[in-house]
MARDOLO-553391 format. One line per 10 residues: for each residue x, y, z of C-alpha. Coordinates in steps of 0.25 Angstrom, whole numbers. Example, Ala and Ser with C-alpha at 12.3 -4.5 7.8 and 13.67 -1.06 7.14 Angstrom:
49,-18,31  55,-4,29
This chain:
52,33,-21  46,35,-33  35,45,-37  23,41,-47  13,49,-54  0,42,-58  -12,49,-67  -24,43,-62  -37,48,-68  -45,60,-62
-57,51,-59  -48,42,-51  -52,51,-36  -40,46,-27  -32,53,-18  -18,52,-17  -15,46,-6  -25,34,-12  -14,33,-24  -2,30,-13
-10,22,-7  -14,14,-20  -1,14,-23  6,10,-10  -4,0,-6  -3,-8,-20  13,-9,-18  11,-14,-5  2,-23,-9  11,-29,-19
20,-29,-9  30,-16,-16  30,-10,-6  31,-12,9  21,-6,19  30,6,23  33,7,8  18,10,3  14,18,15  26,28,12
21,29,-3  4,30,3  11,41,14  5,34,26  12,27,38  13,12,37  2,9,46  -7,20,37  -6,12,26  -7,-1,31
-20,2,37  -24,8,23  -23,-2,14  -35,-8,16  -41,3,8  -33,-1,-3  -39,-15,-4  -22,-21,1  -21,-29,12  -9,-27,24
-7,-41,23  2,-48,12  -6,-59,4  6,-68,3  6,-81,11  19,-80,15  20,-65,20  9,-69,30  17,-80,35  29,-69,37
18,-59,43  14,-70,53  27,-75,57  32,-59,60  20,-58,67
């Protein structure tokens, strides 16, 4: 796994957990990474971090047409 550093300015109050989650949140989103994937890099469980990322503004559900049809027929 790689390691980052980021300078972020001093007026920019986060904690960092929030940066991880950012992070992991947005490559899930984009579909980098799996679920399993982000929430080992925000350090929560799976379930955690699904249920978080409603704070961050990223829905669980995929917005492609056609991973909703796959969804619905594992279901």
């Amino acid at each position: 796994m790689k390691t980052i550093q980021l300078k972020v300015p001093d007026e920019v109050d986060l904690k960092e957990y929030d940066y991880a989650m950012i992070i992991a949140s947005k490559l899930y989103e984009d579909g980098k990474l799996s679920a399993g994937q982000a929430a080992e890099i925000a350090g929560l469980t799976k379930r955690t971090f699904i249920e978080l990322l409603g704070r961050y503004d990223v829905s669980v559900f995929s917005s492609s047409l056609s991973d909703l049809h796959q969804d619905i027929a594992n279901a």
